[in-house]
N, C-alpha and C positions, 0 to 999 in steps of 0.2 A: 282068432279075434281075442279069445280069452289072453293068449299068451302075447300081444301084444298092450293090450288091456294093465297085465300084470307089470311088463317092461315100465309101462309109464309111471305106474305109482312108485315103481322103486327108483326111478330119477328123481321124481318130488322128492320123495323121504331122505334122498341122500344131498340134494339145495336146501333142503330142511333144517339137517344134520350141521353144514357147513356153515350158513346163516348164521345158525343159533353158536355156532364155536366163533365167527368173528364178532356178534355183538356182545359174547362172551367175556370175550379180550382183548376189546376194546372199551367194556361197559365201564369198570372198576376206572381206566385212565380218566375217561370224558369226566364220569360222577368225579372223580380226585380233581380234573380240570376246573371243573365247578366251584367244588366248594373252595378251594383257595381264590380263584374267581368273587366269591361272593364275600367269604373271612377276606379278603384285598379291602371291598368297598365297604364291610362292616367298621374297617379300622378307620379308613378314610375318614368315614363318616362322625365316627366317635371323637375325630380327631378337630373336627369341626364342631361336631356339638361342646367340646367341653372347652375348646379354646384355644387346643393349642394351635401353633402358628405351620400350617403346613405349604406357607407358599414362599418361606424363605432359602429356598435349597440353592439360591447362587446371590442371591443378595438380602442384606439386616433385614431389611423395609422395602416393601411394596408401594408405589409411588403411581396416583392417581395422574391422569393425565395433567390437569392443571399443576400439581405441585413439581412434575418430573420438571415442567417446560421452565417454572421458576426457578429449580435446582439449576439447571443448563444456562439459564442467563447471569445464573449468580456464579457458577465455576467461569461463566467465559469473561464476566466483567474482570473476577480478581486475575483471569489469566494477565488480560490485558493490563491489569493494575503492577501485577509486576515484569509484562514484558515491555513498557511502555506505550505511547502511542505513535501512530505516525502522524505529523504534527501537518494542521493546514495553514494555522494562522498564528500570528508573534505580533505581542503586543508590548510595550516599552512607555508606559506611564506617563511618566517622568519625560520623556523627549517627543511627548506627543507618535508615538509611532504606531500603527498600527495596517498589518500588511499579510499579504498570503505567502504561502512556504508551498514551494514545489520540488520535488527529490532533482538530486543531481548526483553525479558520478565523479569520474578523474577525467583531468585530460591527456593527451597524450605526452606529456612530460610528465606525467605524474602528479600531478598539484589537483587539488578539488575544483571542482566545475564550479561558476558559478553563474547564475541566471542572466539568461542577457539584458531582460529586462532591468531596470536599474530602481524600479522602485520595488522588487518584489525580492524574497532571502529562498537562498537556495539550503535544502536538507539534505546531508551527507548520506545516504541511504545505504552505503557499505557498512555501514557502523551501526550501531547500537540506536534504538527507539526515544525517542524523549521520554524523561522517564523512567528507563530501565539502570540498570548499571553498566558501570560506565561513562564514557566521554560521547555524547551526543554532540554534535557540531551541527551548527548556522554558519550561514557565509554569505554577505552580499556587500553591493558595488558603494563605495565612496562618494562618489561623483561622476560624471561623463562630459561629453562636449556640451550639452546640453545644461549645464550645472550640475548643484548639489544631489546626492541620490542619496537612500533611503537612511546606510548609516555614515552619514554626512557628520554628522553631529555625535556620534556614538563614541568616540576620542575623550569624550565630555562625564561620558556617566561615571557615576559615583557610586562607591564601596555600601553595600544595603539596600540600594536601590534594586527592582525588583523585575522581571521578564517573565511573559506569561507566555505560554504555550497552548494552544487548545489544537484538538482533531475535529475533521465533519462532524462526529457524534456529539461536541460541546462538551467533551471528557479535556479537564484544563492540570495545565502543570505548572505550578510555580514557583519560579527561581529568584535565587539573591545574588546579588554580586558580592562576590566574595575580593577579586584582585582584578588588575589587568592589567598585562604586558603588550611592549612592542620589541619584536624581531627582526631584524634582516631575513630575505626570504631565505638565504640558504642556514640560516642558525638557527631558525624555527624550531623546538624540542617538539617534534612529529608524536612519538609516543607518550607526553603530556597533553599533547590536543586531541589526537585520535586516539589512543589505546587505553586497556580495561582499566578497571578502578574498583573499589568495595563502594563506592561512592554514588550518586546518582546526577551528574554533573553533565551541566549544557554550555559549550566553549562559544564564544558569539567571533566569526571573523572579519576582519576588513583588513581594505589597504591604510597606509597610514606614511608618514614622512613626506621630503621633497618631490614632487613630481619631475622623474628623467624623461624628459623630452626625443633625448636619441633613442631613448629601447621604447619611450612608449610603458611604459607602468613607475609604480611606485617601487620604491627599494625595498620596502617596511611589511609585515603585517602585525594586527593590533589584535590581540584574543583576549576577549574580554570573559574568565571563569567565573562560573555561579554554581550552584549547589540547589538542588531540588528541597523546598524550605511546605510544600502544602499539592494536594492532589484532590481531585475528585473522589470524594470517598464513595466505595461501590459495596464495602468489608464493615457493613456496621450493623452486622447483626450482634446480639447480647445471648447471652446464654438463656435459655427459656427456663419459665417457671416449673417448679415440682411440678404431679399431681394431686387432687387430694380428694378427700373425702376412701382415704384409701381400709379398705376393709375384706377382712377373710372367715370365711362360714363356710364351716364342713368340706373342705377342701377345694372352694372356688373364692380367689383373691379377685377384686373388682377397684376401681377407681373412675373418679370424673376426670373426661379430658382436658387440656388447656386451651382455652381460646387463642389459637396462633395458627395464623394460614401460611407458619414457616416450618411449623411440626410435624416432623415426619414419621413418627413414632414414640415408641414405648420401651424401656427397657427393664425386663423385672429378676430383679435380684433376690438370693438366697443366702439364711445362714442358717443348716441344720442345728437341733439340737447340742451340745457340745461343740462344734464346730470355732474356730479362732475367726475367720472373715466372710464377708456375705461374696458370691459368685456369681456371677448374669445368668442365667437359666433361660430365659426366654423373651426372645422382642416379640413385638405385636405394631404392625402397621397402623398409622394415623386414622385410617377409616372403616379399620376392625373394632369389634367389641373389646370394650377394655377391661377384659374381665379373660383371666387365666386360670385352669384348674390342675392342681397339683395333686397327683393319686398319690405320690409320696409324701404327703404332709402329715407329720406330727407333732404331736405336745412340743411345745420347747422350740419351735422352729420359728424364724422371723423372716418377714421380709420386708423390701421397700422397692418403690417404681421410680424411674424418672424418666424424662421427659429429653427426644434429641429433635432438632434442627436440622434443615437441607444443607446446614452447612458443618451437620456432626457434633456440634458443641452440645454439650450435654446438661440437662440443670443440676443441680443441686439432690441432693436424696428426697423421698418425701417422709411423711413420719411413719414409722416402724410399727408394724403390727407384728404381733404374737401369739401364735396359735395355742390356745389355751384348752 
């Protein structure tokens, strides 16, 4: 009894032994685990009490749900601003016209489609947007059996006179005339009507001359060129005001925001002591505190804030402070 007695306490002693050698050497890791663990959210934390900006690690400015959604409408408008629109309706002043635009293609000899209808203008939709750069093209019917159609009268318009463009969205483009020619169909300069240009030019087309009765069409076509002269402005934002009220105490720079529900932040600049030009140091998002703490700040050191837009434009400096 005894000697089994004795057997068992000497297994204890030796899970005892063993225990205490892996929390041993494991203790020093976990405790090291720790504290870098906790010195991690010490810095965090400091990092937030004093101001600096710790949520910019993949973009300048952190962007509130409403402000992202107005950034996003304002990039797709100017997209559309310079890739044109696709056009629903053409409107012609001056010869009373006003009519829907539906895309059309080529036909099978190659020439542009144009609408069957005869009072509505067909949109070259291989081409270029109205709008955009380049040669956008219109094209509708002359007349039918039925009489006159849509540009009946369009042989008549005159050099300044003006053709407006609009999309569904009420986004309008408007054009001058600049010339107009008539062609034979096979002498038609194709890469004057259709092809690129630095230009932003909408060619207007019709049939035009003696009506041949054996073929059935006209000989002639009439391109009436115009030049994009005015647009729906979507690009009118201005560059936003300074901050101000700008001030620095014991190493925390502060400023009052700008009233603009287009500001997307803060940008705060440096010029150490001796130093030749001031350097960005730190942005700060629209709906953070505007207030920045500089552990590096000395005698002799200036700064100033300004103020950026969802659409990047930046203000002006605001007035300089100097650490005294």
């Amino acid at each position: 009894m005894k000697k089994r007695i004795l057997i068992i306490l000497i297994a204890v002693l030796m899970i005892g032994v063993v225990s205490f050698q892996a929390i041993a050497k494991d203790g020093p890791e976990k405790e090291n685990q720790t504290t870098q663990s906790d010195k991690k959210q010490t810095v965090e934390k400091e990092k937030v009490k004093t101001g600096v900006g710790t949520a910019h690690k993949e973009e300048e400015f952190v962007l509130l749900d409403s402000l992202k959604k107005k950034k996003t409408e304002l990039e797709e408008q100017i997209k559309v601003q310079e890739e044109g629109i696709t056009p629903s309706r053409v409107q012609i002043p001056s010869m009373d016209i006003d009519t829907s635009i539906i895309p059309v293609g080529l036909l099978e000899n190659g020439e542009m489609e144009v609408p069957e209808e005869t009072d509505v203008v067909g949109w070259y939709d291989r081409g270029v947007k109205v709008g955009a750069k380049g040669n956008a093209v219109l094209a509708g019917h002359v007349d039918s059996k039925k009489g006159p159609a849509i540009f009946f009268y369009l042989k008549n318009i005159k050099v300044g006179e003006k053709i407006i463009v609009t999309d569904k969205k009420g986004m309008k483009r408007t054009f001058e005339v600049k010339s107009k020619e008539s062609y034979p169909i096979a002498e038609a300069p194709i890469e004057k009507i259709f092809g690129p240009s630095d230009k932003r030019n909408l060619n207007v087309i019709t049939c035009t001359g003696t009506f041949n009765h054996d073929e059935h069409l006209y000989p002639d076509r009439l391109v009436v060129y115009t030049e994009l002269i005015s647009e729906t402005k979507v690009n009118e934002l201005e560059a936003p005001e300074p901050p101000t009220a700008v001030e620095y105490d014991t190493g925390s720079l502060s400023w009052h925001s700008v009233n603009d529900d287009t500001v997307m932040g803060y940008r705060v600049y440096k010029k150490s002591s001796g130093a030749e030009k001031f350097e960005h140091i730190e942005s700060i998002s629209a709906h953070e505190r505007k207030s920045f703490f500089d552990g590096e700040g000395k005698k002799g050191d200036s700064y100033y804030i300004t103020t950026v837009n969802i659409e990047d434009m930046e203000s002006d400096p605001s007035e300089k402070v100097v650490v005294e």
